[in-house]
PyMOL Python script that loads the backbone (N, CA, C, O; Angstrom):
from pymol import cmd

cmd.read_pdbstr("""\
ATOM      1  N   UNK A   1       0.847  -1.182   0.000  1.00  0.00           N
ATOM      2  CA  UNK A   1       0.000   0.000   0.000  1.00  0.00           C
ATOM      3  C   UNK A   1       0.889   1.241   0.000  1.00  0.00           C
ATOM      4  O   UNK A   1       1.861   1.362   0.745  1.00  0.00           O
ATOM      5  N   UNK A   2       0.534   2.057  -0.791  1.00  0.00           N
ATOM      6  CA  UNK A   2       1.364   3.778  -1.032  1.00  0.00           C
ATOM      7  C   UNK A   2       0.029   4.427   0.022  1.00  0.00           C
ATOM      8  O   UNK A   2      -1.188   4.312   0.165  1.00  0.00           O
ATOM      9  N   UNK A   3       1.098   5.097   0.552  1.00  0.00           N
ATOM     10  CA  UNK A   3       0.769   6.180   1.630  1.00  0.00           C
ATOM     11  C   UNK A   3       1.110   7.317   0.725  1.00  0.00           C
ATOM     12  O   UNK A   3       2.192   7.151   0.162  1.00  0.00           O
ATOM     13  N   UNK A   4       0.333   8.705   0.354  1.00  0.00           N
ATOM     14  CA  UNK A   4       1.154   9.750  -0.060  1.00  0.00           C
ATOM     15  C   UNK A   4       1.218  10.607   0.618  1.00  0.00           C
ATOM     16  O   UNK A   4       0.599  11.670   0.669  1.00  0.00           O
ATOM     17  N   UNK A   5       1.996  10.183   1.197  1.00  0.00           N
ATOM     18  CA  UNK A   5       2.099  11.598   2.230  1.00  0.00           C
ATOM     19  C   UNK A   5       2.363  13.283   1.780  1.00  0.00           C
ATOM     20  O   UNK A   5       1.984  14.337   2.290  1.00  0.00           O
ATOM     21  N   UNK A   6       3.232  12.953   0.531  1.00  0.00           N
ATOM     22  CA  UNK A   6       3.354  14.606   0.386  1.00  0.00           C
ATOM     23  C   UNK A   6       2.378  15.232  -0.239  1.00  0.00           C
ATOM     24  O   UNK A   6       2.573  16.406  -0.553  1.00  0.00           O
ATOM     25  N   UNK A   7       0.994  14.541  -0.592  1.00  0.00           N
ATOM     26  CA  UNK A   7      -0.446  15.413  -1.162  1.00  0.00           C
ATOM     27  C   UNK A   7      -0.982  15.491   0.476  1.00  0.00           C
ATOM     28  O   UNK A   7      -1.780  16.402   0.699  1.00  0.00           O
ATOM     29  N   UNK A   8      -0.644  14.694   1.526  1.00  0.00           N
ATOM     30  CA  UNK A   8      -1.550  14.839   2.756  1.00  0.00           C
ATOM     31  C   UNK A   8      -0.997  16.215   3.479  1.00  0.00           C
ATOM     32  O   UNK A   8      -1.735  17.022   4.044  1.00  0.00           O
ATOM     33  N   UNK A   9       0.557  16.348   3.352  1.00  0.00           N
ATOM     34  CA  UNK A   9       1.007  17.139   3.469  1.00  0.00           C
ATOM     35  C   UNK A   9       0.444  18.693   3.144  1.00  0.00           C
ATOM     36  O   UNK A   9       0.222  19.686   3.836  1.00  0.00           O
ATOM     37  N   UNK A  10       0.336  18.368   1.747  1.00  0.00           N
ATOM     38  CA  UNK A  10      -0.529  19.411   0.926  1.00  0.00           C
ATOM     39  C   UNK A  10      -1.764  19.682   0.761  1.00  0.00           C
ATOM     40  O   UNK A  10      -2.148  20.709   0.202  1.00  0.00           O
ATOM     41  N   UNK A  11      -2.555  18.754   1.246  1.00  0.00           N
ATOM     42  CA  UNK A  11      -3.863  19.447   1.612  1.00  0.00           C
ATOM     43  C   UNK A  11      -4.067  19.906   2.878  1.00  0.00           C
ATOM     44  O   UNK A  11      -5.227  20.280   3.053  1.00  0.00           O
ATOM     45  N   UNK A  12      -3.322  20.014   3.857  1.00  0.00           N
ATOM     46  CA  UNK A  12      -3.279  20.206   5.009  1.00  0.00           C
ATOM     47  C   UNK A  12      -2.855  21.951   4.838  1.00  0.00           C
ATOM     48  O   UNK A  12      -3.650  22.798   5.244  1.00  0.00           O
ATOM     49  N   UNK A  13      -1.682  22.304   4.272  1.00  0.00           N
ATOM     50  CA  UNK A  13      -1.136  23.460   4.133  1.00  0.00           C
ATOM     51  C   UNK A  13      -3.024  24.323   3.087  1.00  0.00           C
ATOM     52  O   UNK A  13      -3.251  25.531   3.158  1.00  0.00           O
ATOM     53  N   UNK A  14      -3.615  23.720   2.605  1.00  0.00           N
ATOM     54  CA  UNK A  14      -4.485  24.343   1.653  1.00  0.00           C
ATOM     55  C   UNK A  14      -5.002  24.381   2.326  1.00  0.00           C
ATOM     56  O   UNK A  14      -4.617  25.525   2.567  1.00  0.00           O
ATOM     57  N   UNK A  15      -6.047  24.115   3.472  1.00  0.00           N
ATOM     58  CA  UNK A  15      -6.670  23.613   4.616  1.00  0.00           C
ATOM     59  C   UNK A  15      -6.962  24.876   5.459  1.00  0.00           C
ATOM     60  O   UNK A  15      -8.082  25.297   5.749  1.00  0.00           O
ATOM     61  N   UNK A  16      -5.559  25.506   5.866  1.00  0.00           N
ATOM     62  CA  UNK A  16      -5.033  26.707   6.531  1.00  0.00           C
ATOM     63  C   UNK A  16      -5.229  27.575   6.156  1.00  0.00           C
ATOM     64  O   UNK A  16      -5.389  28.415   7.042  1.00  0.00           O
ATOM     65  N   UNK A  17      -5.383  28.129   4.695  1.00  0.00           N
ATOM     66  CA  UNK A  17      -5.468  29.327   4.146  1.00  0.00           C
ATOM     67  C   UNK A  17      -4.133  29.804   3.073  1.00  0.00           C
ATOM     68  O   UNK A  17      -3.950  30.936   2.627  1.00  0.00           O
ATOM     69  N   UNK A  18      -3.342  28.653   2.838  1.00  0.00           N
ATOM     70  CA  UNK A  18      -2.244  28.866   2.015  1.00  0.00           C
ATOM     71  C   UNK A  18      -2.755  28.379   0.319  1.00  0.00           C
ATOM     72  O   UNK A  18      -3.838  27.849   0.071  1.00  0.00           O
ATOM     73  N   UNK A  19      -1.720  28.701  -0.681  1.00  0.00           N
ATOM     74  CA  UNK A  19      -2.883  28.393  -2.030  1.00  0.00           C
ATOM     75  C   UNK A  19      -0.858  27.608  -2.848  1.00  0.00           C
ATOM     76  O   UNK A  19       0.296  27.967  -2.615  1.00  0.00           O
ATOM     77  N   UNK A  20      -1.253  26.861  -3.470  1.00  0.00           N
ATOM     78  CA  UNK A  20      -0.420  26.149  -4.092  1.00  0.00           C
ATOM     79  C   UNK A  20      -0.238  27.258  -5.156  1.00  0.00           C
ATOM     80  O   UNK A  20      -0.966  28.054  -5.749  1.00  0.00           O
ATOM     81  N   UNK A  21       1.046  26.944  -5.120  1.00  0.00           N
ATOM     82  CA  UNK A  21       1.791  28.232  -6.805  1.00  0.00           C
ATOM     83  C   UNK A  21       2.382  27.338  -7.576  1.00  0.00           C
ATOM     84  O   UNK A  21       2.187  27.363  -8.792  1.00  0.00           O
ATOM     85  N   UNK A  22       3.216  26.388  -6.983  1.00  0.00           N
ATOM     86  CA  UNK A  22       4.040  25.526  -7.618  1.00  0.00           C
ATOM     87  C   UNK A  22       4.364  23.786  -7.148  1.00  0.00           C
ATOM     88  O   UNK A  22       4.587  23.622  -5.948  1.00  0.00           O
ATOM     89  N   UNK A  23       4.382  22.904  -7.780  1.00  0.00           N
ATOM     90  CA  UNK A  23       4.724  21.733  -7.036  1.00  0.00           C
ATOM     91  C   UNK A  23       5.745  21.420  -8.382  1.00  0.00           C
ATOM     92  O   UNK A  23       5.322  21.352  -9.536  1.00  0.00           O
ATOM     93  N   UNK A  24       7.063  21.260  -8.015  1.00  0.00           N
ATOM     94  CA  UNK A  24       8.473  20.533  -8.448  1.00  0.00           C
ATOM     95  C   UNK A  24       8.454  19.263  -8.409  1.00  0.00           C
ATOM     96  O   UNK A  24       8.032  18.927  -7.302  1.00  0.00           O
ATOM     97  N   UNK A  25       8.779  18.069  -9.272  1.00  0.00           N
ATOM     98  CA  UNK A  25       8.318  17.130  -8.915  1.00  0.00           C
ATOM     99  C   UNK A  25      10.279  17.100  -9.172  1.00  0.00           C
ATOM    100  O   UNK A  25      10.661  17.638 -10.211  1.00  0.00           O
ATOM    101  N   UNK A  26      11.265  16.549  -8.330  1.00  0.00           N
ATOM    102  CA  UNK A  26      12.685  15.653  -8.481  1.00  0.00           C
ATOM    103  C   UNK A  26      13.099  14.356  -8.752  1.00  0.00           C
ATOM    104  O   UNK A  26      13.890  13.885  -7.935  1.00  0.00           O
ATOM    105  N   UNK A  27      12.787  13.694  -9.637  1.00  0.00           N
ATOM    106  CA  UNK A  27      13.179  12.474 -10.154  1.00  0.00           C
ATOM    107  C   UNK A  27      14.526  12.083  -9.586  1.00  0.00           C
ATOM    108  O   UNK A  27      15.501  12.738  -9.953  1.00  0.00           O
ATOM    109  N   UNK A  28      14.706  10.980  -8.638  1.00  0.00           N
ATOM    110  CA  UNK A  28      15.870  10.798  -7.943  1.00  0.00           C
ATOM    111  C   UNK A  28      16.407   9.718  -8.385  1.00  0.00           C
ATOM    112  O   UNK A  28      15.753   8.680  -8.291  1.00  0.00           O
ATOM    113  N   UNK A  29      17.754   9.692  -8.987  1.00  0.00           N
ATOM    114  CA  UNK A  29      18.397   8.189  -9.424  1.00  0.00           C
ATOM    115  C   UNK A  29      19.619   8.721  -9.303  1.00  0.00           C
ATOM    116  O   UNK A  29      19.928   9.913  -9.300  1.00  0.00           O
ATOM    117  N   UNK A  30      20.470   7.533  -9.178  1.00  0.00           N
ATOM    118  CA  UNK A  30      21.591   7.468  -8.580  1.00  0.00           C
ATOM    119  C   UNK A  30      22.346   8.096  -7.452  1.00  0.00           C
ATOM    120  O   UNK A  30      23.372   8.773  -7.399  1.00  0.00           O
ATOM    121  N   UNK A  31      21.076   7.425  -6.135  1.00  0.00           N
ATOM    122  CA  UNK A  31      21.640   7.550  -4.987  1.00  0.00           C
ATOM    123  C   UNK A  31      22.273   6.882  -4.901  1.00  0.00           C
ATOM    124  O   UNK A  31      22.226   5.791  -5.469  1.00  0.00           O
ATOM    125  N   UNK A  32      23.410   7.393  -3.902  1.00  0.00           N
ATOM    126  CA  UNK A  32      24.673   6.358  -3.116  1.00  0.00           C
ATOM    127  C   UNK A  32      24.105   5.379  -2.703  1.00  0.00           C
ATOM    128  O   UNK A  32      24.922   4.460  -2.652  1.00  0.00           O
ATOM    129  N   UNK A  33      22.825   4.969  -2.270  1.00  0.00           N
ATOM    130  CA  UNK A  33      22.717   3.864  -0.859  1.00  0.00           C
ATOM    131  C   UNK A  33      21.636   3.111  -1.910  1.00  0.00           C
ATOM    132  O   UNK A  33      21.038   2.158  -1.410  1.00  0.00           O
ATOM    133  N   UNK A  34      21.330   3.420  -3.259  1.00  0.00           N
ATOM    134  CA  UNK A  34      20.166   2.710  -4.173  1.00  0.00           C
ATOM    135  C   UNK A  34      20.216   1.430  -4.012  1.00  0.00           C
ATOM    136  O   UNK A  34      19.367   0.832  -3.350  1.00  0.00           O
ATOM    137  N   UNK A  35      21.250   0.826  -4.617  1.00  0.00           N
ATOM    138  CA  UNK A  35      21.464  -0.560  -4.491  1.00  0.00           C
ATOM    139  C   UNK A  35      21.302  -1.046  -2.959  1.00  0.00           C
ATOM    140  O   UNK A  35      20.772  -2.156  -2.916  1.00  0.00           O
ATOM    141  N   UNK A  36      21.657  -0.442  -1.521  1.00  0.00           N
ATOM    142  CA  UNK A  36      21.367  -0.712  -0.467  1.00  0.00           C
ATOM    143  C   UNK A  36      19.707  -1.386  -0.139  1.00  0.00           C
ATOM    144  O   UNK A  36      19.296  -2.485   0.235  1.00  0.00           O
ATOM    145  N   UNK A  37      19.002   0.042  -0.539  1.00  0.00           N
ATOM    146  CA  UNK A  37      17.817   0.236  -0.132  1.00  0.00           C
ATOM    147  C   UNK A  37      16.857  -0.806  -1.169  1.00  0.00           C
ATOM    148  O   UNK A  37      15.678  -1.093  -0.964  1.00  0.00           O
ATOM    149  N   UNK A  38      17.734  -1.295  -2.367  1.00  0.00           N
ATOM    150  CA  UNK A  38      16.735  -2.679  -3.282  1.00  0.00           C
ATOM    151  C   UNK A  38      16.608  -3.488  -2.893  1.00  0.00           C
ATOM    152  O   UNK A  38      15.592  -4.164  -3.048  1.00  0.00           O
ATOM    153  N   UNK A  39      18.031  -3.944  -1.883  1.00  0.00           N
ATOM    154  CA  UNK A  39      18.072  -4.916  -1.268  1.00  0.00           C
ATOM    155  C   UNK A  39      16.926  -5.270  -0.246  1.00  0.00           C
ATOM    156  O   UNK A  39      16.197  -6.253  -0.109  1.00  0.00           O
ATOM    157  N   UNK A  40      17.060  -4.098   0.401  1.00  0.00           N
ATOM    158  CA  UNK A  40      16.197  -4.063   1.804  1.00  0.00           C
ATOM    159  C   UNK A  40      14.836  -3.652   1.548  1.00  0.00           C
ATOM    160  O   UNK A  40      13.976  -3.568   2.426  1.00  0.00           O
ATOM    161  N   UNK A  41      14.715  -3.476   0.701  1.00  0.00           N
ATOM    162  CA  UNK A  41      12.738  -3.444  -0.134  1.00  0.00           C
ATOM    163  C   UNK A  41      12.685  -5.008  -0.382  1.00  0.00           C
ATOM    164  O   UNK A  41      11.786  -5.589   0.226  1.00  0.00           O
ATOM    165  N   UNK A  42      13.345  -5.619  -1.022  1.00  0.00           N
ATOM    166  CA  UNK A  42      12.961  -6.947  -1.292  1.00  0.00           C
ATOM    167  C   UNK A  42      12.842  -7.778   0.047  1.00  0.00           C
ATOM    168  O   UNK A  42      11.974  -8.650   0.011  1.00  0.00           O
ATOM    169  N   UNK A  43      13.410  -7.687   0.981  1.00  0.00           N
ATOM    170  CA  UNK A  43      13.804  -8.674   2.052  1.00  0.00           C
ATOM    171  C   UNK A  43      12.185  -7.968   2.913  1.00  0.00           C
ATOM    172  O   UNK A  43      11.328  -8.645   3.483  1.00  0.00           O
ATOM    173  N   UNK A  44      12.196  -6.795   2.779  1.00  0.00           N
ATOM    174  CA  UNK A  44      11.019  -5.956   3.995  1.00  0.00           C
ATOM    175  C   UNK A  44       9.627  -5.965   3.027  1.00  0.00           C
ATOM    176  O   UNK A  44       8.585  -5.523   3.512  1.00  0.00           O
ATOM    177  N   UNK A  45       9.655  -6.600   1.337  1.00  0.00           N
ATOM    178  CA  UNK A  45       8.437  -6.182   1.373  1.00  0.00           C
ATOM    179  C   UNK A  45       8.218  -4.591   1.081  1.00  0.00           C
ATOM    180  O   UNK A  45       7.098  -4.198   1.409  1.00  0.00           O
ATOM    181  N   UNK A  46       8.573  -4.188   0.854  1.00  0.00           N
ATOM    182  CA  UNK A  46       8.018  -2.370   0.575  1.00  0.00           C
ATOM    183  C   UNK A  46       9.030  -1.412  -0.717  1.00  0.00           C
ATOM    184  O   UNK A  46      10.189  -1.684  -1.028  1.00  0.00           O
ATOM    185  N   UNK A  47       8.257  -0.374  -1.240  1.00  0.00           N
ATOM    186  CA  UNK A  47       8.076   0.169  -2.581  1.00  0.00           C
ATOM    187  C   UNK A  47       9.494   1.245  -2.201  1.00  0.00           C
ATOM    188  O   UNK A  47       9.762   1.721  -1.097  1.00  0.00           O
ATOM    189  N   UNK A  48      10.105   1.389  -3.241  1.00  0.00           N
ATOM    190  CA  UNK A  48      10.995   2.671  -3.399  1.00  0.00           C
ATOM    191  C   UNK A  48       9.981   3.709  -4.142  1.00  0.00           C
ATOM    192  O   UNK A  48       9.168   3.567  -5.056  1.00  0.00           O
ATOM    193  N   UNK A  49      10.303   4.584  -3.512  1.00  0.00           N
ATOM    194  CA  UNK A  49       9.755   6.026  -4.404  1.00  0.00           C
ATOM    195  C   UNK A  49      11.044   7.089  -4.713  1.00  0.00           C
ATOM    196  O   UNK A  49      11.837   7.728  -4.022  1.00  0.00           O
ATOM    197  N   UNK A  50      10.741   6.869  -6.379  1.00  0.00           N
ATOM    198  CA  UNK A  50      11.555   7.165  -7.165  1.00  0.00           C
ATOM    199  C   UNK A  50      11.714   8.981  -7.799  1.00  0.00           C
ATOM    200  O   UNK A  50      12.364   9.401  -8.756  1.00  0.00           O
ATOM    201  N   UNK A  51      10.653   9.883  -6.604  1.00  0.00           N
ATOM    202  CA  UNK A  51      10.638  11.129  -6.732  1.00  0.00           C
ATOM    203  C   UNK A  51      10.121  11.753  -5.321  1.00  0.00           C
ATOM    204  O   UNK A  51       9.551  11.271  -4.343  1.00  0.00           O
ATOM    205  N   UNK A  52      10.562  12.984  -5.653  1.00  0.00           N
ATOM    206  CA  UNK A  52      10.078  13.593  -4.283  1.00  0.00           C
ATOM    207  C   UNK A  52       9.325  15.059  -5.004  1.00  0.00           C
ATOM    208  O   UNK A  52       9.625  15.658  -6.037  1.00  0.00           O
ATOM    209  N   UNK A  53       8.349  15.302  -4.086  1.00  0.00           N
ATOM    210  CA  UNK A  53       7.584  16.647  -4.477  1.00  0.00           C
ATOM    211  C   UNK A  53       8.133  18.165  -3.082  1.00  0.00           C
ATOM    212  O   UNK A  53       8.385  18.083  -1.880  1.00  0.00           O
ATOM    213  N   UNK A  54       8.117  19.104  -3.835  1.00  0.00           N
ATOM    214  CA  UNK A  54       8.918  19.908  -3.560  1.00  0.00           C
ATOM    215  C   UNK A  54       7.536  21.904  -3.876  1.00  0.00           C
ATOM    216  O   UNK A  54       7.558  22.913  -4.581  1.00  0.00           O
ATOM    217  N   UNK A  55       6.609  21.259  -2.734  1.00  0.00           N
ATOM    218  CA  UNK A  55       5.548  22.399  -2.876  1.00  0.00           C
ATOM    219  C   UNK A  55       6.060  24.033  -2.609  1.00  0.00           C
ATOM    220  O   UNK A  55       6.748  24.412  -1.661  1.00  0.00           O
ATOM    221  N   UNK A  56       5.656  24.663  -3.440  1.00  0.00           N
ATOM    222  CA  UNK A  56       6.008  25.973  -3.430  1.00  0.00           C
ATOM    223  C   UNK A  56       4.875  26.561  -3.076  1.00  0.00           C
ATOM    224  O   UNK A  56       4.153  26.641  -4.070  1.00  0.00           O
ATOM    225  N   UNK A  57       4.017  27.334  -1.457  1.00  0.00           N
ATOM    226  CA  UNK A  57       3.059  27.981  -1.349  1.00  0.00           C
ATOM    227  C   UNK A  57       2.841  29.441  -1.335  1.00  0.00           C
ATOM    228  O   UNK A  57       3.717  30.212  -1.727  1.00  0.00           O
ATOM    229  N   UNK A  58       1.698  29.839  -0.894  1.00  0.00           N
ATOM    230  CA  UNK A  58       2.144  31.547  -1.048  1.00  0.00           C
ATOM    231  C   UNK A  58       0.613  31.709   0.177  1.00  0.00           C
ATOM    232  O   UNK A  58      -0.391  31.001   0.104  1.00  0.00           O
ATOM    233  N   UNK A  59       0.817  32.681   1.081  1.00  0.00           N
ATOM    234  CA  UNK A  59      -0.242  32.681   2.041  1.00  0.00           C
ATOM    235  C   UNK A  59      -0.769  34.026   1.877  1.00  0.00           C
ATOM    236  O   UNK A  59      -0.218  35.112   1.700  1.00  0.00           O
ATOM    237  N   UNK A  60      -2.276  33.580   2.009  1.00  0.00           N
ATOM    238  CA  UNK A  60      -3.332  34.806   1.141  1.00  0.00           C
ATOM    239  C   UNK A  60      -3.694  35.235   2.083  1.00  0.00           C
ATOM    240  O   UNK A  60      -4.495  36.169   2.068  1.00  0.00           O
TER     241      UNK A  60
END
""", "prot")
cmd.dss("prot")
cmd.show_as("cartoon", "prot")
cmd.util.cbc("prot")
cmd.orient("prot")
């Protein structure tokens, strides 16, 4: 199961009174520890996520 945390994140900040301007999305490959962390997804059962979101807000 995917948890997304960084939209829960983000509706929470919208929630408050802040308004989304921008969301960056960073495509991450070739971390140092990649091959580490394949290993240890296979053995644990659980997903790599292969980007991170990077919200830009602005408060109205």
């Amino acid at each position: 199961m995917y948890q997304p945390l960084a939209f829960m994140v983000m509706q929470r900040f919208l929630k408050v009174g802040f308004t989304l301007k921008e969301d960056i999305i960073k495509h991450q490959h070739n971390c140092k520890a990649t091959g580490f962390w394949v290993n240890k997804s296979k053995e644990a059962n659980f997903l790599l996520i292969m980007h991170e979101h990077l919200f830009v807000f602005q408060k109205v």
